[in-house]
C-alpha positions as CSV (number, residue, x, y, z in Angstrom):
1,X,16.3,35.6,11.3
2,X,15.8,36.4,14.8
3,X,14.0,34.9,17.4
4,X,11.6,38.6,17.2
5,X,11.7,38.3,14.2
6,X,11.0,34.9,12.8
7,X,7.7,34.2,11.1
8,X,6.2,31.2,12.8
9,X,5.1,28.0,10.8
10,X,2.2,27.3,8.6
11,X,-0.3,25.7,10.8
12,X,-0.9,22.8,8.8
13,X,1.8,21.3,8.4
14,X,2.6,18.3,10.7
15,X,4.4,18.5,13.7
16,X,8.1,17.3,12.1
17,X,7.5,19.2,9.2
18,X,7.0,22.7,11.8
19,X,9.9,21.5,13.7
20,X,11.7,21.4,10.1
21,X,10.6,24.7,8.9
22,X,11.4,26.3,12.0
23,X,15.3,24.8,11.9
24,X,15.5,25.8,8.7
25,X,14.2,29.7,9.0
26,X,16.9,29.6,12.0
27,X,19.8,28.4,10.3
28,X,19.1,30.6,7.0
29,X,18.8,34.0,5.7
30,X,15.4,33.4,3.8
31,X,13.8,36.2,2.0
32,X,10.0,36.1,1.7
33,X,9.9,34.0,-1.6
34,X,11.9,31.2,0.4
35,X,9.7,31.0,2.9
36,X,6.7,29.9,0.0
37,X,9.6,27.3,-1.3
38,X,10.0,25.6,1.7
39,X,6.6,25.8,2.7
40,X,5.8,24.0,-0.4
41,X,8.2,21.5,0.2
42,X,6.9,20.6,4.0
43,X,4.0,20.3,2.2
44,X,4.9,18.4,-0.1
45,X,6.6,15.7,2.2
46,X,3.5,15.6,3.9
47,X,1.5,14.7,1.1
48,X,4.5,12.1,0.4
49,X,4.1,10.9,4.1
50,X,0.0,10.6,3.8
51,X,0.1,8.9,0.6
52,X,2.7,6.4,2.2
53,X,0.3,5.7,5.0
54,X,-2.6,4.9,2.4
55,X,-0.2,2.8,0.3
56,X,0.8,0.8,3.7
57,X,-2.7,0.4,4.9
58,X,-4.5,-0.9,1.5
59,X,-1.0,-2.3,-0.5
60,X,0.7,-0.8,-3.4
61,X,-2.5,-2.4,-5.8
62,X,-6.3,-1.9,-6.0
63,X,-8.5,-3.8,-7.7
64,X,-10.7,-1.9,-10.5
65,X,-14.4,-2.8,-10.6
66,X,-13.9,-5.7,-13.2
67,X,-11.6,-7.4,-10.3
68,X,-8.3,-6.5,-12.2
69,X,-5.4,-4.8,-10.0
70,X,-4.3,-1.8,-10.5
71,X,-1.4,0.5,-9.1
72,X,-2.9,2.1,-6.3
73,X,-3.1,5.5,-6.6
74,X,-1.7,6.9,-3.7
75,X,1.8,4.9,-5.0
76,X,1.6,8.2,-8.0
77,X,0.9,11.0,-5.0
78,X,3.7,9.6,-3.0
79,X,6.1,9.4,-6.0
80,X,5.2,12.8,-7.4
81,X,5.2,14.3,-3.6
82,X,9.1,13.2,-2.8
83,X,9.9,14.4,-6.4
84,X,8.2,18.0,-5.9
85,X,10.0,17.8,-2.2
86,X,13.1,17.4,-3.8
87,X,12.9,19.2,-6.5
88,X,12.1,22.3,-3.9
89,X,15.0,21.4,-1.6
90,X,17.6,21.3,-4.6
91,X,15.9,24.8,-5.3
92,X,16.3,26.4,-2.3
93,X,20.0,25.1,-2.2
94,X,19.7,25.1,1.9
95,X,23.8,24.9,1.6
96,X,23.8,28.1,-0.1
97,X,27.2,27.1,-2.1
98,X,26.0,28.8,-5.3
99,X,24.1,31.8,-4.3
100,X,24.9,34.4,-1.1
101,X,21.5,34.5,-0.6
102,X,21.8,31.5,1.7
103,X,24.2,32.6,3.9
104,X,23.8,31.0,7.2
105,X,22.4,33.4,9.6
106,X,24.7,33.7,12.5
């Protein structure tokens, strides 16, 4: 896309995950349904990266209210988060060798 042109990043998204999107929407000819891919997938790194942060600040185990540990459950969000990231990445095949599609944008 061109600099005129390209649509700027979702707001909420943290600061390497805009810098991300933005690399991304420059090197790739992304049609409108991309864009909500790979939004979902800086999102969902995100969510991987927040649940990490949890995970280091209280350990990978809680205990429950009977004093028994228990997988913590930000270990689940981060696990499910990196899978949905790349899960979304595999899907929007950034190298573009099985769809013309993804023809880097020159």
């Amino acid at each position: 896309m061109t600099p005129a042109r390209r649509p700027s990043a979702p707001s909420h998204l943290s600061a390497p995950m805009k810098a991300w999107w933005r690399q991304v929407v420059d090197d790739y000819s992304l049609e409108p349904h991309h864009l909500l891919l790979l939004t979902q997938a800086c999102e969902a790194h995100d969510r991987a990266t927040q649940a990490r942060k949890q995970v280091d600040a209280d350990g990978p185990t809680i205990a429950d209210r009977f004093g028994q540990l228990r997988p913590h459950p930000a270990v689940q969000i981060e696990r499910d988060s990196r899978a949905a990231f790349a899960r979304l990445v595999r899907q929007l095949d950034l190298e573009g060798e099985g769809d013309p599609l993804y023809r880097r944008s020159t």
